[in-house]
Biopython code that builds the backbone (N, CA, C, O; Angstrom):
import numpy as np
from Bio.PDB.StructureBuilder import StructureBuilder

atoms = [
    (1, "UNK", "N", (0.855, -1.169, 0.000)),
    (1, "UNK", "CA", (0.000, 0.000, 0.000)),
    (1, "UNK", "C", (0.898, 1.229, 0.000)),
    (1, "UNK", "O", (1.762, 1.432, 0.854)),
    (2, "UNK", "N", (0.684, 1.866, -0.812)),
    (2, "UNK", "CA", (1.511, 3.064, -1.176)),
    (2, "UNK", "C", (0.802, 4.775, -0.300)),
    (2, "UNK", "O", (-0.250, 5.215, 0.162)),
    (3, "UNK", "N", (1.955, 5.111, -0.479)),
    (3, "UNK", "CA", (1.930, 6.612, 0.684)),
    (3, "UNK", "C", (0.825, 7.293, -0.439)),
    (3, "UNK", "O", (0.086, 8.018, 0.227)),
    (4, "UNK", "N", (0.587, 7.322, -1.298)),
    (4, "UNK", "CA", (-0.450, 7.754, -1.900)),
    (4, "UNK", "C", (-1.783, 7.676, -1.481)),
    (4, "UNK", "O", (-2.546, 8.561, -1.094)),
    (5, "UNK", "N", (-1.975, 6.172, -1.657)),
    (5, "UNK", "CA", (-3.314, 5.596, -1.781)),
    (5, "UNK", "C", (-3.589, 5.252, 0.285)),
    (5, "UNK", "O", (-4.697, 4.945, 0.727)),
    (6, "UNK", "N", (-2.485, 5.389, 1.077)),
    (6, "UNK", "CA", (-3.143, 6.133, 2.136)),
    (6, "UNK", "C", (-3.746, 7.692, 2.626)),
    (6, "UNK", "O", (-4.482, 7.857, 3.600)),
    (7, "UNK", "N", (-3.283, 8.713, 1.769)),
    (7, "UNK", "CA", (-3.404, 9.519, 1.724)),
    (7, "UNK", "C", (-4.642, 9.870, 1.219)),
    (7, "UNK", "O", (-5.423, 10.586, 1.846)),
    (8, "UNK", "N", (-4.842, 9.468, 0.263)),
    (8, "UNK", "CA", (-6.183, 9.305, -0.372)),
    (8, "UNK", "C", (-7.335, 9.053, 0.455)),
    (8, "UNK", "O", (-8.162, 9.902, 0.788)),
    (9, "UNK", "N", (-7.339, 7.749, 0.787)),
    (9, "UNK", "CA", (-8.080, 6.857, 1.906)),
    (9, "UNK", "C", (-8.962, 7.980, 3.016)),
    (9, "UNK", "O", (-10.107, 8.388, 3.216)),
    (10, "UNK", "N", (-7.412, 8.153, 3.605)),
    (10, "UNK", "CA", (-7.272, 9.343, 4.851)),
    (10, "UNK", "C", (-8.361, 10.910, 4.259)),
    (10, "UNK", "O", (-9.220, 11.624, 4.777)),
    (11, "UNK", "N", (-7.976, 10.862, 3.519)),
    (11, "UNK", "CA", (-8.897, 12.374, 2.419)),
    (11, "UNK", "C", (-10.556, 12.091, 1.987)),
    (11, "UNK", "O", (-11.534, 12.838, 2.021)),
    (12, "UNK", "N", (-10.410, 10.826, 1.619)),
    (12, "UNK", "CA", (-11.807, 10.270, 1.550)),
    (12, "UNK", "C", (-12.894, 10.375, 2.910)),
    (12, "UNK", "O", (-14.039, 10.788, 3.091)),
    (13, "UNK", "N", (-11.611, 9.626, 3.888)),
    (13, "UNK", "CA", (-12.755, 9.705, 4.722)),
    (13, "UNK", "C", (-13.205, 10.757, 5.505)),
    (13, "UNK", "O", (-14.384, 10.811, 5.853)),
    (14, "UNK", "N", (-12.280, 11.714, 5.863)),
    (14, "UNK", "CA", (-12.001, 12.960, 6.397)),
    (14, "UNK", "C", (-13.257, 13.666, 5.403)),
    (14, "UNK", "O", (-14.191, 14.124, 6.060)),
    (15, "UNK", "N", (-13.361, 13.788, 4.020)),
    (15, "UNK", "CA", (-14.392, 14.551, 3.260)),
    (15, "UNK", "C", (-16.165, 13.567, 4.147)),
    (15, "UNK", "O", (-17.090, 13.954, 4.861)),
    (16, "UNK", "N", (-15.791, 12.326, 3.557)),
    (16, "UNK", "CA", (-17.032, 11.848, 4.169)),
    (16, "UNK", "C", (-17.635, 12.058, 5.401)),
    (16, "UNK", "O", (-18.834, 12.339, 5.417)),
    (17, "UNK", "N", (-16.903, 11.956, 6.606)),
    (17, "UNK", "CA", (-16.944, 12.699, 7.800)),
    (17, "UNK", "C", (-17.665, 14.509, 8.198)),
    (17, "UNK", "O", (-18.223, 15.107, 9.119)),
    (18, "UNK", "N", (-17.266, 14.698, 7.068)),
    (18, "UNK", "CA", (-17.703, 16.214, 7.134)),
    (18, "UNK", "C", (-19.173, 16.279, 6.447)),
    (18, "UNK", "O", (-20.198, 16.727, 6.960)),
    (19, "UNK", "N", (-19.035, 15.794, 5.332)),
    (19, "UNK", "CA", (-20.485, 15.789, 4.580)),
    (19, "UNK", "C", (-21.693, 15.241, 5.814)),
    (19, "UNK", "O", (-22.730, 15.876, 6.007)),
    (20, "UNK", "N", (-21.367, 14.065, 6.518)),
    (20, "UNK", "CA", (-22.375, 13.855, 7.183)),
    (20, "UNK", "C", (-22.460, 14.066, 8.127)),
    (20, "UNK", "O", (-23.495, 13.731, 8.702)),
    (21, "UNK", "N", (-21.104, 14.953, 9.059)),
    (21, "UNK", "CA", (-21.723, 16.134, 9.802)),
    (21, "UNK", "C", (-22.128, 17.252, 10.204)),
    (21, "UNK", "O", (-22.442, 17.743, 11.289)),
    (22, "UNK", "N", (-22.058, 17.659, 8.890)),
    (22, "UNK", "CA", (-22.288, 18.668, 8.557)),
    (22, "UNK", "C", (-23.523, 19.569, 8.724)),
    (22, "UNK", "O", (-23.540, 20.672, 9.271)),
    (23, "UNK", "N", (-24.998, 18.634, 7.920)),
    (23, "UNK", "CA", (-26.085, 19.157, 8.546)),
    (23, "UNK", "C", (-26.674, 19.378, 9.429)),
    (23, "UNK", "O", (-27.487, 20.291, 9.568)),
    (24, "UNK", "N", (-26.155, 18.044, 10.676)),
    (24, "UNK", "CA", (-26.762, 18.499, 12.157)),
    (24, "UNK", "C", (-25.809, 19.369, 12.658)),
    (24, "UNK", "O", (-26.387, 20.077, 13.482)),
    (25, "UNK", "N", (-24.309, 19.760, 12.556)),
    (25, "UNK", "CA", (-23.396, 20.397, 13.368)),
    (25, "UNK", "C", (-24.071, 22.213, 12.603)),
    (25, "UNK", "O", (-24.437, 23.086, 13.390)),
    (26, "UNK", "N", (-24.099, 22.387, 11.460)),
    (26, "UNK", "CA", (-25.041, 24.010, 10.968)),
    (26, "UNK", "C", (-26.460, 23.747, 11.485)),
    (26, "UNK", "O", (-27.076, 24.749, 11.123)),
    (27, "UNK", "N", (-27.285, 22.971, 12.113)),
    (27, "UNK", "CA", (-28.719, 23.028, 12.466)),
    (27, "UNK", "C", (-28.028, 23.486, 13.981)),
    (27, "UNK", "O", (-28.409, 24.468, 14.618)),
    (28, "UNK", "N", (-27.127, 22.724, 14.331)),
    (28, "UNK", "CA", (-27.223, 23.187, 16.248)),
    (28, "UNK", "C", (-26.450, 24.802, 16.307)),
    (28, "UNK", "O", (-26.592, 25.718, 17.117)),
    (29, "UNK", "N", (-25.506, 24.670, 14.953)),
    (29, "UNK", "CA", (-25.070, 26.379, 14.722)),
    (29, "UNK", "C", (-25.776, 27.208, 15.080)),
    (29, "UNK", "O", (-25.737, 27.872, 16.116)),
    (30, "UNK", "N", (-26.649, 27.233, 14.030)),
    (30, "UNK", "CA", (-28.127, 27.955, 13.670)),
    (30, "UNK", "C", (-28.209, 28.025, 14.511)),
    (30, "UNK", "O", (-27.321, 28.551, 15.183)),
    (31, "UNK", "N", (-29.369, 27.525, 15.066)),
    (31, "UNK", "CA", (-30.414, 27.320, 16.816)),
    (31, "UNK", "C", (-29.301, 28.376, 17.430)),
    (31, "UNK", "O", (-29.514, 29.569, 17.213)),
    (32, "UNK", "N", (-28.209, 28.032, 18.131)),
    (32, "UNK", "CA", (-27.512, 28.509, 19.139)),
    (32, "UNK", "C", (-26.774, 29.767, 18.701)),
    (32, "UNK", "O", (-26.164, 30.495, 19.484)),
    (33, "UNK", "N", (-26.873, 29.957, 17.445)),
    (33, "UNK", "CA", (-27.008, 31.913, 17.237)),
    (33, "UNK", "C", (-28.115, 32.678, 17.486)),
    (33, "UNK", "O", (-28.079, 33.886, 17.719)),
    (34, "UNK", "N", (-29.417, 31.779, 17.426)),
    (34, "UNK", "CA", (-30.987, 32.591, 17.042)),
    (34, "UNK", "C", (-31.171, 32.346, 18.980)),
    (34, "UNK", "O", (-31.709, 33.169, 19.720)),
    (35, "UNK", "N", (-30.772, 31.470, 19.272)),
    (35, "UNK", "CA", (-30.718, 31.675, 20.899)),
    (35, "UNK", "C", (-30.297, 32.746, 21.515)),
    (35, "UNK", "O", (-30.982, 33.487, 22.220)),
    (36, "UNK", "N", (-28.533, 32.906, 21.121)),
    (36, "UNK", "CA", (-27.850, 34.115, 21.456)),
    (36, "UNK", "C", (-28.499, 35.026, 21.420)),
    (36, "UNK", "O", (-28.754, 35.632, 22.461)),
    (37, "UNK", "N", (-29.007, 35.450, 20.159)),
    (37, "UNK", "CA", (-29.667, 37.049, 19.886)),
    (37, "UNK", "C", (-30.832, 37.207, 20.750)),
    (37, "UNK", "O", (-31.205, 38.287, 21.208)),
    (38, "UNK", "N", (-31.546, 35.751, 21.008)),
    (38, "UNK", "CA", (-32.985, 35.752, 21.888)),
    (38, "UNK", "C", (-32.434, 36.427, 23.165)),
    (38, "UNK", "O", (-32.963, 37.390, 23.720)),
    (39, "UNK", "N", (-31.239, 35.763, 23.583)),
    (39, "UNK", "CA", (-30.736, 35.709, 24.801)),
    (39, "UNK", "C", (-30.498, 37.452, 25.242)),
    (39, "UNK", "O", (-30.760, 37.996, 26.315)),
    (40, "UNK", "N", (-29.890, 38.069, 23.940)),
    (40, "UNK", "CA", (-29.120, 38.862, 24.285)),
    (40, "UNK", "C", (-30.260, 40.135, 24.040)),
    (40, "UNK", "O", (-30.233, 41.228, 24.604)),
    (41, "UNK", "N", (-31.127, 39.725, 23.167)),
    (41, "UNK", "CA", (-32.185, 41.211, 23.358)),
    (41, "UNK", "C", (-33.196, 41.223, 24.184)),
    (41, "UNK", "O", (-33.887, 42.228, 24.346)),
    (42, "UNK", "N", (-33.402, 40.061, 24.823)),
    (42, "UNK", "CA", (-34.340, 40.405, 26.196)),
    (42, "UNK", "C", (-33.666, 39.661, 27.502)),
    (42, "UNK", "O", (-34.295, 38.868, 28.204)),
    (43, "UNK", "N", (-32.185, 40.061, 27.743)),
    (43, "UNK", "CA", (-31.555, 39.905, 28.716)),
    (43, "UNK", "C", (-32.049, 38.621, 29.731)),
    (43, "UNK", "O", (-32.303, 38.721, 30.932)),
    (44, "UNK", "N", (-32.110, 37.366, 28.879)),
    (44, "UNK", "CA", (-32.330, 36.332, 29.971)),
    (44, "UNK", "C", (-31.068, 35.639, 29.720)),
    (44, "UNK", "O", (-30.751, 35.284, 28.585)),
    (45, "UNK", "N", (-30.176, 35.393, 30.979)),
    (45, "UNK", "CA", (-29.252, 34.571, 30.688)),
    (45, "UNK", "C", (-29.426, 33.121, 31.493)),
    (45, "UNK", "O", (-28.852, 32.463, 32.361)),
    (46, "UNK", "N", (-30.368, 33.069, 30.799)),
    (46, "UNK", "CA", (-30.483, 31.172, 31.650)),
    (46, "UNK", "C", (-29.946, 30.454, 30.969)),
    (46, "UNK", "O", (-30.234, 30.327, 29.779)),
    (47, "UNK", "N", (-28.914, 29.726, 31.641)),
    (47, "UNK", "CA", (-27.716, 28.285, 31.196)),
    (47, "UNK", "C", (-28.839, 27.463, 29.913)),
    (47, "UNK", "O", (-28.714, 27.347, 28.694)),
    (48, "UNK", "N", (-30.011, 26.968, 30.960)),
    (48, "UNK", "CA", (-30.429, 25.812, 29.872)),
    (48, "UNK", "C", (-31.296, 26.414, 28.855)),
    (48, "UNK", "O", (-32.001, 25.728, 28.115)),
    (49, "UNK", "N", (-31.253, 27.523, 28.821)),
    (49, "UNK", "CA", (-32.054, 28.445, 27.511)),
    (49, "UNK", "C", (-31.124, 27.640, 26.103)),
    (49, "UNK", "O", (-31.584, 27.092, 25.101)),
    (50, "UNK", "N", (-30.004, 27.798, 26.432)),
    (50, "UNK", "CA", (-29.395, 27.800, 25.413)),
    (50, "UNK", "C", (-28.781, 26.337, 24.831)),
    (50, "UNK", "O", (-28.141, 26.253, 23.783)),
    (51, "UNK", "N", (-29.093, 25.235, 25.691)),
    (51, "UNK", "CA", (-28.893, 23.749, 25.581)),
    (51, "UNK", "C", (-29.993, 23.534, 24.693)),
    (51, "UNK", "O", (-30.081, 23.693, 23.476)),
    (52, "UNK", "N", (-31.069, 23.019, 25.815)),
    (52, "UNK", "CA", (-32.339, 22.733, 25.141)),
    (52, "UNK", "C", (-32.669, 22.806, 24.075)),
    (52, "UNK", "O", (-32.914, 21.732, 23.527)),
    (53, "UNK", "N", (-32.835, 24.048, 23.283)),
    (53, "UNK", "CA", (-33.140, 23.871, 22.117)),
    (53, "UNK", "C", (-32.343, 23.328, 21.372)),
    (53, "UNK", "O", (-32.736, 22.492, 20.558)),
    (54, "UNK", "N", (-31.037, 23.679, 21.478)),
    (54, "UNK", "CA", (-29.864, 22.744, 20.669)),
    (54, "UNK", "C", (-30.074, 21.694, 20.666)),
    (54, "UNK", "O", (-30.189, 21.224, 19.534)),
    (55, "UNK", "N", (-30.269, 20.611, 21.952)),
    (55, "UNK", "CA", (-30.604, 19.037, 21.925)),
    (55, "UNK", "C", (-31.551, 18.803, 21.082)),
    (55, "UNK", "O", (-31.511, 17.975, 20.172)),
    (56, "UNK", "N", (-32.508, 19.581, 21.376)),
    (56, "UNK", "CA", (-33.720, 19.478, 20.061)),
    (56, "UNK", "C", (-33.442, 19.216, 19.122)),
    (56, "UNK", "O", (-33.353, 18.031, 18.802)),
    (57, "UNK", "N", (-33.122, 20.462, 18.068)),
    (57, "UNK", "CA", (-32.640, 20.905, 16.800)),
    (57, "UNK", "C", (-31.991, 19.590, 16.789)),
    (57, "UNK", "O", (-32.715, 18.681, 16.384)),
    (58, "UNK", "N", (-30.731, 19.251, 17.158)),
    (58, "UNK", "CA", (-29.817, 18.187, 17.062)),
    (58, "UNK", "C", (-30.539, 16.841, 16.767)),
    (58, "UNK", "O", (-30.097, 16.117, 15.875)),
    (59, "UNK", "N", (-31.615, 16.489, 17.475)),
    (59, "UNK", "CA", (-32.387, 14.980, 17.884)),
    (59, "UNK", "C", (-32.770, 14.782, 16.669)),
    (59, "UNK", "O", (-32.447, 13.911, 15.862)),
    (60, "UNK", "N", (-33.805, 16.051, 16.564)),
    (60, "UNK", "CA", (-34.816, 15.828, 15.304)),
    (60, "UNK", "C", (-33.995, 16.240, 13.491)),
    (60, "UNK", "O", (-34.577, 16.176, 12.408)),
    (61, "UNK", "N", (-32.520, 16.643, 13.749)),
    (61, "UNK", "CA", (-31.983, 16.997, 12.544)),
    (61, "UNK", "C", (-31.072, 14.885, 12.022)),
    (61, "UNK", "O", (-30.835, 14.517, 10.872)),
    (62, "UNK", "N", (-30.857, 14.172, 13.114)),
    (62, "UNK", "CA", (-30.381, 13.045, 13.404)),
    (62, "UNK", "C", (-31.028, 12.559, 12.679)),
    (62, "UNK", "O", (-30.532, 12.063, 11.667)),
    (63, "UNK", "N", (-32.703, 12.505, 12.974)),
    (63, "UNK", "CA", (-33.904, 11.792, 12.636)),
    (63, "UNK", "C", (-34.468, 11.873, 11.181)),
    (63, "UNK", "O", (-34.980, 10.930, 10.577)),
    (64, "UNK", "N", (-34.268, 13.347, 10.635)),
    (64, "UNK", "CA", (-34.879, 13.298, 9.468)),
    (64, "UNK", "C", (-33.781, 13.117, 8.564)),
    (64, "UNK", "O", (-33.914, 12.344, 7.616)),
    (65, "UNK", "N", (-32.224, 14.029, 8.836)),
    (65, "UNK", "CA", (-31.281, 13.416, 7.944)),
    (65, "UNK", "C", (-30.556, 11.489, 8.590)),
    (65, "UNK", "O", (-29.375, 11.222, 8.368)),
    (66, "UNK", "N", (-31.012, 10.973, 8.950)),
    (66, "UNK", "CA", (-30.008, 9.835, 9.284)),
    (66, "UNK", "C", (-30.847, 9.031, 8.396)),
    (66, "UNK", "O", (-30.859, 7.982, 9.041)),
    (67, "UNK", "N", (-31.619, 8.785, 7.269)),
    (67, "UNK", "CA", (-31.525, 7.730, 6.580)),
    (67, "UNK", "C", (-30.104, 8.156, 5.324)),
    (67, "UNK", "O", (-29.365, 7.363, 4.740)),
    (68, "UNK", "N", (-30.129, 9.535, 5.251)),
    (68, "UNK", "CA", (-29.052, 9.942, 3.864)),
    (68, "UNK", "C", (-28.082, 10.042, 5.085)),
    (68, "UNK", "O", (-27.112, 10.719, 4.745)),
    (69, "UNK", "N", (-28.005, 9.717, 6.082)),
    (69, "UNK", "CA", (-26.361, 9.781, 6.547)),
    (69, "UNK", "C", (-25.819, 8.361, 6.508)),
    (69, "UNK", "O", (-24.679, 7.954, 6.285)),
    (70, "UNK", "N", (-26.967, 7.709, 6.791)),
    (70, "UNK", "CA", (-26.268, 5.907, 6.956)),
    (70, "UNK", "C", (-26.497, 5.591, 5.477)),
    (70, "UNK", "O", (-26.079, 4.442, 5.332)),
    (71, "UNK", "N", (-27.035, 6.126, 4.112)),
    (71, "UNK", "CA", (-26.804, 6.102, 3.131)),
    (71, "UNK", "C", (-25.297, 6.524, 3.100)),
    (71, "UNK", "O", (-24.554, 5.701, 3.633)),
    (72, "UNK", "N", (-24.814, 7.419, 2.685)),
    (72, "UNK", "CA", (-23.520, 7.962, 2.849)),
    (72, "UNK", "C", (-22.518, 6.996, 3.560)),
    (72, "UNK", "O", (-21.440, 6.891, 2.975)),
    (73, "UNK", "N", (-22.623, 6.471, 4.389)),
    (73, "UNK", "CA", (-21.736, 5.509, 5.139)),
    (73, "UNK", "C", (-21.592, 4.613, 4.264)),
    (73, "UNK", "O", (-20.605, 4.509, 3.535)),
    (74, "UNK", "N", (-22.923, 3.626, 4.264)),
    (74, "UNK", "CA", (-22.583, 2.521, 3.843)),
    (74, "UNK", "C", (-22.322, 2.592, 2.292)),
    (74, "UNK", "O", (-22.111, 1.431, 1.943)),
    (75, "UNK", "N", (-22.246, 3.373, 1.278)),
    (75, "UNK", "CA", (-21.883, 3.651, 0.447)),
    (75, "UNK", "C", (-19.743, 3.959, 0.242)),
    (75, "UNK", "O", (-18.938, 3.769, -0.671)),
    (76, "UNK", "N", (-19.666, 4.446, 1.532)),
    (76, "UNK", "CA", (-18.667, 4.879, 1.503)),
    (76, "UNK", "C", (-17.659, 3.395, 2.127)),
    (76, "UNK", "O", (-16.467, 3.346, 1.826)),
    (77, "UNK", "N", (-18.259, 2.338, 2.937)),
    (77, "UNK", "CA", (-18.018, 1.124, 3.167)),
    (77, "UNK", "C", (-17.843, 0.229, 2.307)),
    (77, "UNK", "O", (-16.914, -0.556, 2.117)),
    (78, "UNK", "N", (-19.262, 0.483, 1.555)),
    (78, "UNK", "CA", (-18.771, -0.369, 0.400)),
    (78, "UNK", "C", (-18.125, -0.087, -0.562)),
    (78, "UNK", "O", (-17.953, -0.971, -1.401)),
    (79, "UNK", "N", (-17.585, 1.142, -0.758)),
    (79, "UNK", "CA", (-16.235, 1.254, -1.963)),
    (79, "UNK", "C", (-15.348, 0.700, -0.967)),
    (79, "UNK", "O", (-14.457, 0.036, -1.498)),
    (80, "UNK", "N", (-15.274, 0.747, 0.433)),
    (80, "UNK", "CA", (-13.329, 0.176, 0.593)),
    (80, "UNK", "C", (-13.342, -1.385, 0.093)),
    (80, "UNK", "O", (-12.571, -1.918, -0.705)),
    (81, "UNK", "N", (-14.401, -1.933, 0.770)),
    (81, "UNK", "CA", (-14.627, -3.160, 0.759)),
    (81, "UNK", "C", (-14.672, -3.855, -0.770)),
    (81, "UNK", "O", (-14.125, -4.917, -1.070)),
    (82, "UNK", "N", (-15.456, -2.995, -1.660)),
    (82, "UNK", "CA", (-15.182, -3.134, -2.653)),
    (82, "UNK", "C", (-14.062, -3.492, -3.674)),
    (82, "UNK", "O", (-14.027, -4.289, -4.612)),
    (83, "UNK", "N", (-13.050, -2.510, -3.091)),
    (83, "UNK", "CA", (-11.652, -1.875, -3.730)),
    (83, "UNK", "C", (-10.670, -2.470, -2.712)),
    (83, "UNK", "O", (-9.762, -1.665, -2.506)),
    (84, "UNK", "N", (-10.527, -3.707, -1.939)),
    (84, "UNK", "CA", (-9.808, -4.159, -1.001)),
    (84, "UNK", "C", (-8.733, -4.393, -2.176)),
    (84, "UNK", "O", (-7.722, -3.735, -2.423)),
    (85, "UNK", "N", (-9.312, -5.660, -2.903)),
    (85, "UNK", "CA", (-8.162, -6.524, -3.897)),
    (85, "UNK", "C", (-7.153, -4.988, -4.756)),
    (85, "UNK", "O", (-6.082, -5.279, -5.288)),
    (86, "UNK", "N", (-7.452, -4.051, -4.777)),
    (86, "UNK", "CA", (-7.135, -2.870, -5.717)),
    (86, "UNK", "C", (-5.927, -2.252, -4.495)),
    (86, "UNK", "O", (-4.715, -2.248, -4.712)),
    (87, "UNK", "N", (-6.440, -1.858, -3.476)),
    (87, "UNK", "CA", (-5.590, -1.616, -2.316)),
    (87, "UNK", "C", (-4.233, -2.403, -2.220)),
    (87, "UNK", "O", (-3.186, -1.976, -2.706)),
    (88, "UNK", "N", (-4.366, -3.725, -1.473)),
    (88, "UNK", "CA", (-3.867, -4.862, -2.124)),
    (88, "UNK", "C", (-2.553, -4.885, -2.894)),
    (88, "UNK", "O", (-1.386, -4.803, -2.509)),
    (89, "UNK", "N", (-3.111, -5.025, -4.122)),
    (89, "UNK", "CA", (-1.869, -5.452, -5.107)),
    (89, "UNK", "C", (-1.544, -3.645, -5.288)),
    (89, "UNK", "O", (-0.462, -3.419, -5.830)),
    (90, "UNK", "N", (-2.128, -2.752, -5.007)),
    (90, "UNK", "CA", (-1.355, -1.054, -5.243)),
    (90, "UNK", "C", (-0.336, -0.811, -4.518)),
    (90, "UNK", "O", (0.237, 0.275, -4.603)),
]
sb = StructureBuilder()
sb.init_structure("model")
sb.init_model(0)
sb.init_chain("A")
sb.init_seg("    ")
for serial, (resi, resn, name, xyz) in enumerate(atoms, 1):
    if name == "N":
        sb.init_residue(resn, " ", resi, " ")
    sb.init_atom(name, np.array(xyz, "f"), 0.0, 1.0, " ", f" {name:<3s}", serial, name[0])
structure = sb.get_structure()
């Protein structure tokens, strides 16, 4: 296995990683800026103001994107698995 085609590997998965966390990590973004500003123009600074809804946002962003995230996975599983013998003799 060549310093390449680990590199690659390493790049692949690092991109894949991001793609599928991407949408819930900008949904709890979101939320916890539109919190801030809640927070900050009618001066409530309560700790779990600013959780809560995040867990939310987060639960239900899991729920509606996690069939295209475990799409994405196992897609991305089955090219290594695929491409073992290619790995292999490279």
């Amino acid at each position: 296995m060549s310093y390449e085609l680990v590199i690659f590997l390493g790049r692949e998965a690092l991109q894949t990683i991001l793609l599928v966390t991407a949408p819930v990590l900008g949904l709890g973004l979101l939320t916890g800026l539109l919190v801030s500003i809640f927070q900050a123009t009618t001066q409530i600074q309560e700790q779990t103001l600013a959780f809560i809804p995040k867990i939310v946002v987060v639960l239900v962003s899991i729920v509606v994107f996690g069939p295209w995230i475990l799409r994405v996975l196992v897609d991305f599983v089955e090219t290594l698995y695929n491409n073992i013998p290619y790995y292999l003799a490279g």
